[in-house]
C-alpha positions in Angstrom: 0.0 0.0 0.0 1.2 3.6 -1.3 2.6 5.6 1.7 3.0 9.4 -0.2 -0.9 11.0 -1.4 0.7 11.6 -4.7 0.4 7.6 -5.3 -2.7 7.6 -3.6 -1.4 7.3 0.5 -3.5 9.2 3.2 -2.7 12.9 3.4 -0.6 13.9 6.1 -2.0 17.5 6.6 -5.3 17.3 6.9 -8.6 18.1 9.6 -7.6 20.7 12.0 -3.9 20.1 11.3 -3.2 22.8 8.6 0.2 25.3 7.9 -1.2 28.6 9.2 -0.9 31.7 7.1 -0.2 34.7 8.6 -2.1 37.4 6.8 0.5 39.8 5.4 1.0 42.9 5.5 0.2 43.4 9.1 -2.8 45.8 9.7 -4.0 47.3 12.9 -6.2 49.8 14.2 -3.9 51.6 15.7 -2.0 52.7 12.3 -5.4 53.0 10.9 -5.8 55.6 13.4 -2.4 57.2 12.8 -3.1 57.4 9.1 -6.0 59.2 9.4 -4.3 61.8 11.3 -1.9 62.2 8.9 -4.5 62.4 5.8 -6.2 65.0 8.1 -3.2 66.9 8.3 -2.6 67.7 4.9 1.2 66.7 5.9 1.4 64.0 3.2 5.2 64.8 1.4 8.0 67.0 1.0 10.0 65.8 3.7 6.9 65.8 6.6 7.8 65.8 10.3 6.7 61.5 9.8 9.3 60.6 7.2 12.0 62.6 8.7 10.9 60.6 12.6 11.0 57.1 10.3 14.1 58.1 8.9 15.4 58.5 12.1 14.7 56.0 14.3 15.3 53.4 11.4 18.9 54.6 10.8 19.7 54.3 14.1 18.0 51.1 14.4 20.8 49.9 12.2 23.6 51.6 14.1 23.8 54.6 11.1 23.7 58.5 11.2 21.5 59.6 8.7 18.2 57.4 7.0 17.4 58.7 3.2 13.2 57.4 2.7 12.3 57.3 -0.5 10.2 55.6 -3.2 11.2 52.2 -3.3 14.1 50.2 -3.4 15.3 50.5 -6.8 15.6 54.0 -6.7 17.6 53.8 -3.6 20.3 51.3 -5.2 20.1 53.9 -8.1 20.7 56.6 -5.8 23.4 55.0 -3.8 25.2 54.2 -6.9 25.0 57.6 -8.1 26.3 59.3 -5.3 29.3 57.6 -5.4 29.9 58.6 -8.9 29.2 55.5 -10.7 28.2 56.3 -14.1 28.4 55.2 -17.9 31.1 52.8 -18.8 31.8 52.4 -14.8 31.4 48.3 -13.4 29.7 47.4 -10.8 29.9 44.1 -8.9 26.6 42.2 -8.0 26.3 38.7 -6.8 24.4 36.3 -9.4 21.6 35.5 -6.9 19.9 38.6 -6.7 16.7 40.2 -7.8 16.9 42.0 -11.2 17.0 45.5 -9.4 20.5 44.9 -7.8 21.8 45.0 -11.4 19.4 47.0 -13.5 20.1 50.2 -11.0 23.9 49.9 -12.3 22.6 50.3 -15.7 20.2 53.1 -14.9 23.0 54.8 -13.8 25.0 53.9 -17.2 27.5 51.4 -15.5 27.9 47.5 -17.2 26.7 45.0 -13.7 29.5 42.3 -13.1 27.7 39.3 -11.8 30.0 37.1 -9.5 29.1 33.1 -8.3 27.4 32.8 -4.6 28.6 30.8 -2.2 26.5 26.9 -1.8 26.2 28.1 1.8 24.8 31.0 1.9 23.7 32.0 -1.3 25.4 34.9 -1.4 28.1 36.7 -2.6 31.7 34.1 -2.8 34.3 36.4 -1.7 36.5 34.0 -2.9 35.6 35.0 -6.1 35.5 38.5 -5.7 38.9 40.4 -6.1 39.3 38.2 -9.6 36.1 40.0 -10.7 38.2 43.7 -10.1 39.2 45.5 -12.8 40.5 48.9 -13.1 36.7 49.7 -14.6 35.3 48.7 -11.2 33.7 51.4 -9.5 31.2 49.4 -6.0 30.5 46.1 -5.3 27.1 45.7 -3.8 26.6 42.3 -1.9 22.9 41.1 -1.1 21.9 39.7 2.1 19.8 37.4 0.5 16.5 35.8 1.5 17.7 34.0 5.1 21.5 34.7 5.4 24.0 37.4 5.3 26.9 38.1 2.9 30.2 37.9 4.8 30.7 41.7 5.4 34.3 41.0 6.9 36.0 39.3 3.9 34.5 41.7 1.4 35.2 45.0 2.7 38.7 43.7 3.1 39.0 42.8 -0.8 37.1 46.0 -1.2 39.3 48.7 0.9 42.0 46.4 -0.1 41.4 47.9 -4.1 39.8 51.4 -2.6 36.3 50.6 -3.7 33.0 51.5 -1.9 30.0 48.9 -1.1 26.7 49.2 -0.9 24.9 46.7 1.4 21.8 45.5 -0.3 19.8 44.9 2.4 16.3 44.6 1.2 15.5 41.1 2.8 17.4 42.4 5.8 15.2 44.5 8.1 17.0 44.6 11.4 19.6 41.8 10.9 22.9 42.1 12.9 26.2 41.4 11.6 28.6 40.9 14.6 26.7 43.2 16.7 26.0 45.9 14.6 23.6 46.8 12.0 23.5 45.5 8.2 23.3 48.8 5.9 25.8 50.2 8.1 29.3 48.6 7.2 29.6 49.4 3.7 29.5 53.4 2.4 25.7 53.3 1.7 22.7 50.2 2.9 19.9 49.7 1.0 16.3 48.7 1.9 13.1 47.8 0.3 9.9 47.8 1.6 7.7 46.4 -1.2 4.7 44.5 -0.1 6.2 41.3 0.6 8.8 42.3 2.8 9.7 41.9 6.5 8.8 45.4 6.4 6.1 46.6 4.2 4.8 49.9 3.2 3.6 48.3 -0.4 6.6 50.0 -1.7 8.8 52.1 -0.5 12.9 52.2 0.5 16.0 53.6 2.3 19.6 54.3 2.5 21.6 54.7 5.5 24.8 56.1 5.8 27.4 57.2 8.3 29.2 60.1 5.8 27.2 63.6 6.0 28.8 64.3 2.4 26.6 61.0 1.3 23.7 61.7 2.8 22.9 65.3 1.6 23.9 63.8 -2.1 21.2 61.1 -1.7 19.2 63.5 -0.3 19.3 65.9 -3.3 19.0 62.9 -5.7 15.7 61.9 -4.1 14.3 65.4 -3.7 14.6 67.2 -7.1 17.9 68.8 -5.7 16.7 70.4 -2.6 18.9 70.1 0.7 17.1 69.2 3.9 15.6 71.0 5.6 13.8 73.3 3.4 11.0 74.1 2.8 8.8 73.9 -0.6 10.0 77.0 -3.0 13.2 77.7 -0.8 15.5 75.2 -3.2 18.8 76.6 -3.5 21.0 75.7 -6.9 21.8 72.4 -6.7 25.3 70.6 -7.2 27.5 71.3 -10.8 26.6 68.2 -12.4 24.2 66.3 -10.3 21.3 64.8 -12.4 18.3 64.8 -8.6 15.1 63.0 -9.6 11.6 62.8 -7.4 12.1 60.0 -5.8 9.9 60.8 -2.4 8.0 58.5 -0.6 5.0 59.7 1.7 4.0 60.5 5.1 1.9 57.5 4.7 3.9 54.9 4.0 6.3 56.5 6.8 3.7 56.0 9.5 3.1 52.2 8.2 6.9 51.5 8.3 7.4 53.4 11.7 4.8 51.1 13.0 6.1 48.3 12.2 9.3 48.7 12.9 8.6 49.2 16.6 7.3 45.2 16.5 10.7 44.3 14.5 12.6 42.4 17.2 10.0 40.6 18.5 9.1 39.2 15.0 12.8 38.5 14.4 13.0 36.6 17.6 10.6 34.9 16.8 11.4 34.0 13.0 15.0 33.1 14.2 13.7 30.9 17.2 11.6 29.1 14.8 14.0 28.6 12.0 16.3 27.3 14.6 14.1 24.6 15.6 13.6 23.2 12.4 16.9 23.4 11.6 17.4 21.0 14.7 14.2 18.8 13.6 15.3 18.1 10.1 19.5 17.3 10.7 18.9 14.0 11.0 17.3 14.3 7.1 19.6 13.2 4.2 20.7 15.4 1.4 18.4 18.1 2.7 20.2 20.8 4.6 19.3 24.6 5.5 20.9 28.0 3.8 23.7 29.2 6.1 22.5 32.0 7.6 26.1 33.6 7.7 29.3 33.2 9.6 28.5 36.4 12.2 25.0 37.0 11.9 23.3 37.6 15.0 20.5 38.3 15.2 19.7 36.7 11.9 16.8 38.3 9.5 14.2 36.6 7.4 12.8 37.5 4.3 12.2 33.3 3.4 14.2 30.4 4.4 14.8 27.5 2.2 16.0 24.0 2.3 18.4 23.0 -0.1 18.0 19.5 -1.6 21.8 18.8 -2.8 23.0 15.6 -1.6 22.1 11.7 -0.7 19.2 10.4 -2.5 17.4 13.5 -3.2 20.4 14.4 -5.5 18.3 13.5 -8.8 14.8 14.1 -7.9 13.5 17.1 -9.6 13.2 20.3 -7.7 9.4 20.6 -8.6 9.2 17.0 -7.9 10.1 17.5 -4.5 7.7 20.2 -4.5 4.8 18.5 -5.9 5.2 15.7 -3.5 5.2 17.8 -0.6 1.9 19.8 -2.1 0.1 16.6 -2.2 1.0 16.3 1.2 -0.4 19.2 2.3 2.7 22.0 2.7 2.7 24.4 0.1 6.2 24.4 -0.8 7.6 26.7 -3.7 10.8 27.2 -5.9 11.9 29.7 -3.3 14.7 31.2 -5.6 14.9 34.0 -8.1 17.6 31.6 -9.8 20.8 33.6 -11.7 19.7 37.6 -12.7 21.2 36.6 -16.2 18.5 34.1 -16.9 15.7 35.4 -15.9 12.7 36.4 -18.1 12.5 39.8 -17.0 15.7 40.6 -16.9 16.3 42.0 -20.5 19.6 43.5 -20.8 22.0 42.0 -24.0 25.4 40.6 -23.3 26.1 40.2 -27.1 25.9 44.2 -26.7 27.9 44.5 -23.9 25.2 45.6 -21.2 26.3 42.8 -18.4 29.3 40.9 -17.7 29.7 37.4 -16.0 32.8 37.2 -14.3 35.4 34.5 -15.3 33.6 33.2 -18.0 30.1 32.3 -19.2 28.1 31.3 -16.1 27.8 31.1 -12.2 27.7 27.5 -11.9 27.4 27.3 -8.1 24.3 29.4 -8.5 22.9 28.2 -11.3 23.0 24.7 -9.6 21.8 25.8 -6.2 19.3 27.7 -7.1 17.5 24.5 -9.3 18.2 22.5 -5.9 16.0 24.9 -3.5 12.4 25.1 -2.0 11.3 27.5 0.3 8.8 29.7 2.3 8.4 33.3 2.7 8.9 34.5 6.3 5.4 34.6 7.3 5.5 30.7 7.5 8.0 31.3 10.5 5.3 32.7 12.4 4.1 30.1 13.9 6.1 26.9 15.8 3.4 24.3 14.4 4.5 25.0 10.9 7.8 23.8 12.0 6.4 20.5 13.4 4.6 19.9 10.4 7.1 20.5 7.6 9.4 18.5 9.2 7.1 15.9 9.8 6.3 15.8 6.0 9.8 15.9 5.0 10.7 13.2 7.3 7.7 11.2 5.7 9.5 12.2 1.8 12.7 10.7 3.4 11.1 7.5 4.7 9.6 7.0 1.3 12.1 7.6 -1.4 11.4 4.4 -2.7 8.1 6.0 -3.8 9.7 8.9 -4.8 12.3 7.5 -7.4 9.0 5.9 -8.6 7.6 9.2 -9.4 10.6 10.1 -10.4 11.3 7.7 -13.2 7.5 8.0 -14.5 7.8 11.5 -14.4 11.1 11.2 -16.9 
């Protein structure tokens, strides 16, 4: 008799045993409140007292000076790289695993993105394979903290003071992550944050920089605000700076009071993401050929945008990624391809390398992450919510173990 549902077994999650979704993003009546009060204002833009008490609190949150809100997190990376002077035949070093903004901002700004391989740990930037990526051309590196784990901060701003170049942190599934004891955003020259809807924090869209350097924050400042300096007021705009191209890039009042909100609930939700993840990660070891992505050699705490589980060795070596996932579906755990896979191959991304517009370093692919990446399944951070989704993914996963005898079955009809 079939053990798995998708050869006709009983289905493990089922009745009053369910995953619980937690209804994202968070509402309350208490922002509700707050919003109205700031649509009765008329306070809505142009730098109002609730962006500039966001901006604040969320730099310092990080352990920076100076917090730059704008529209989203594109235009901050856009920003970022701008202020730093990175313009048209300029490189720019981005990790392969990344989403498509991490190396479309380079090419807003005229600069050719230099994708690098990720480590098979954490997924992220390989420092190992950084400095051979330098050229003369190279202008910042920008490593992601990607989805549940941290890029090692040490080793690259070594290789990258080492060659005098700046880094932006892209820290966009990083909301209040620590990297030996201080902040993410506030190690390299400029960090980045997103808050589009599906992030830890979420304003629908929305972003930040933070920086340490004055110089760098009234440039990003200017950029975002048509060229005005802070602190003035509508009409009071002084000239702006010899050759510095300032766009609108505001956010709102609104979206400040969402994000300010939120971020006041921050380390509780991280404890509790991190205590979660931690417990799986005890209740699956035991698992063959399935392990967790690192979440980096000093992080602490540790952020979540998604975790994933990484199914790379024993006999889950050659079953299909949305095998894996099907089999756990059937089961009742929604499990999904949890990966963006390699920027260069993905159907949105539309820049030409046969005309020059990207660069892969060392040769024609990132193999580590184009491997990887068709080896992971994961859940967004919402899932971490809750300790009983812990109990039951690895109870399904343990049932996939027990039965890989059904599973190369699948497998080799599925061929």
């Amino acid at each position: 008799m079939a053990q798995l549902a998708s050869l006709g077994g009983n289905k493990f999650v089922s009745g009053n045993r369910m995953v619980k979704e937690f209804s994202w993003p968070p509402r309350d009546e208490q922002t509700a409140e707050l919003l109205k009060e700031v649509y009765m204002s008329g306070k809505w833009s142009f730098n109002s007292e609730a962006e500039q008490a966001f901006e604040n609190d969320f730099a310092q949150y990080h352990g920076a000076k100076y917090g730059i809100f704008m529209v989203n997190g594109t235009t901050t990376l856009e920003c970022a790289l701008t202020a730093l002077g990175c313009g048209k035949g300029d490189e720019v070093i981005v990790p392969a695993l990344t989403w498509m903004a991490t190396a479309i901002a380079a090419s807003y700004v005229g600069a050719i993105p230099v994708f690098v391989d990720v480590e098979p740990t954490t997924l992220c930037m390989d420092p190992a394979k950084l400095e051979a990526a330098i050229t003369p051309r190279t202008k910042a590196i920008i490593p992601v903290h990607v989805y549940g784990s941290m890029a090692d901060l040490d080793k690259i701003l070594q290789i990258a003071d080492a060659h005098n170049i700046p880094v932006i942190e892209d820290c966009a599934h990083m909301h209040g992550g620590f990297w030996n004891g201080r902040g993410v955003g506030s190690w390299g020259k400029i960090g980045s944050f997103s808050f589009q809807q599906s992030k830890t924090m979420s304003s629908g869209e929305g972003g930040i920089c933070i920086t340490n350097d004055p110089e760098l924050a009234d440039k990003l400042y200017r950029l975002k605000h048509i060229g005005y300096s802070r602190g003035l007021a509508q009409g009071q705009a002084q000239k702006a700076p010899e050759g510095l191209l300032c766009h609108n890039y505001r956010g709102t009042a609104f979206q400040a009071v969402i994000l300010h909100q939120q971020l006041k609930a921050l380390p509780g939700l991280i404890k509790t993401y991190s205590e979660n993840m931690n417990y799986l990660t005890e209740k699956i070891k035991d698992i063959p050929g399935v392990r967790v992505q690192s979440p980096g050699r000093l992080a602490s705490p540790q952020a979540y945008y998604s975790f994933h589980l990484i199914f790379d060795g024993g006999e889950f070596n050659d079953i299909p990624r949305w095998l894996i996932s099907k089999i756990c579906y059937d089961e009742g755990v929604n499990i999904g391809n949890g990966t963006h896979g390699a920027v260069y191959k993905h159907n949105l991304f539309n820049l030409n390398r046969e005309k020059g517009e990207y660069r892969i370093a060392g040769g024609d692919s990132c193999p580590v992450c184009e491997t990887v990446c068709g080896r992971t399944l994961g859940w967004f951070h919402q899932t971490l919510m809750y300790r009983e989704n812990m109990d039951i993914i690895s109870d399904v996963l343990h049932k996939v173990a027990e039965n890989m005898d059904e599973v190369r079955e699948l497998a080799k009809d599925w061929k």
